[in-house]
Each structure stands twice: as structure tokens, then as C-alpha cells.
Phi, psi and omega in degrees: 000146181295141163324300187317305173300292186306333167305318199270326136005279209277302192293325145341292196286345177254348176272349184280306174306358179286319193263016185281155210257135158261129181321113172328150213285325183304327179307325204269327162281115187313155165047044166323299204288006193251345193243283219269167190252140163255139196238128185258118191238128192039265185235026167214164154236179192223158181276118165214176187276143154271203204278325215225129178285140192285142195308303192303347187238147206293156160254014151272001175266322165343283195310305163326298164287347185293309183284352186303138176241117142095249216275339201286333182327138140265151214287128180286146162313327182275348196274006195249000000 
């Protein structure tokens, strides 16, 4: 096999996973799906907060997302 091919190979394999996308930090807060509301936008949906905690969501996972900041924030509900 050409040097050359296998070098670019070998540098792939090693550069690709830096660039694979990681699950948003809220997926990691128990009972997530217990809190947030899903709001359906043309042909996908999304995860967002409501105003208000749901009777069904623990308030330390609440409380969790509540502290989430800046890219990790889930998007308030009123804002769709």
C-alpha cells in the first residue's frame, strides 16, 4: 500500500473522534425527561425548559438544570 495513503489513514483514525459530537450535559441529569418539555418544530423536535417545574420532576434534577450555563442552558420553552 502507498506510504502516503496509510499515513492518511493512520492520521484519520486518529483525528476523527476529536471531532465526533458529545451528548449534551443535561442527558446526564437523572430523570431529565421528567422536567423538560418536548416542543415539535417543522420535522424535528427538541428538548426546552418550562417556566415552571413539573409535579413528576425530582427538584434536584430541576435544580440541576436550572444551574446549567451558557452552551449547556437548555433553551426556555416560551422562546420557540
Amino acid at each position: 500500500m502507498n506510504r502516503t495513503l496509510v499515513l492518511g489513514i493512520l492520521l484519520w483514525m486518529t483525528l476523527s473522534p476529536a471531532f465526533a459530537a458529545t451528548p449534551p450535559k443535561y442527558v446526564a441529569i437523572k430523570d431529565f425527561n421528567l422536567c423538560l418539555q418536548e416542543k415539535n418544530i417543522d420535522i424535528y423536535s427538541v428538548w426546552c425548559m418550562p417556566s415552571k417545574r413539573a409535579a413528576a420532576c425530582p427538584r434536584a434534577s430541576w435544580k440541576a438544570l436550572k444551574r446549567l450555563k451558557k452552551r449547556d442552558k437548555v433553551q426556555a420553552c416560551e422562546s420557540f
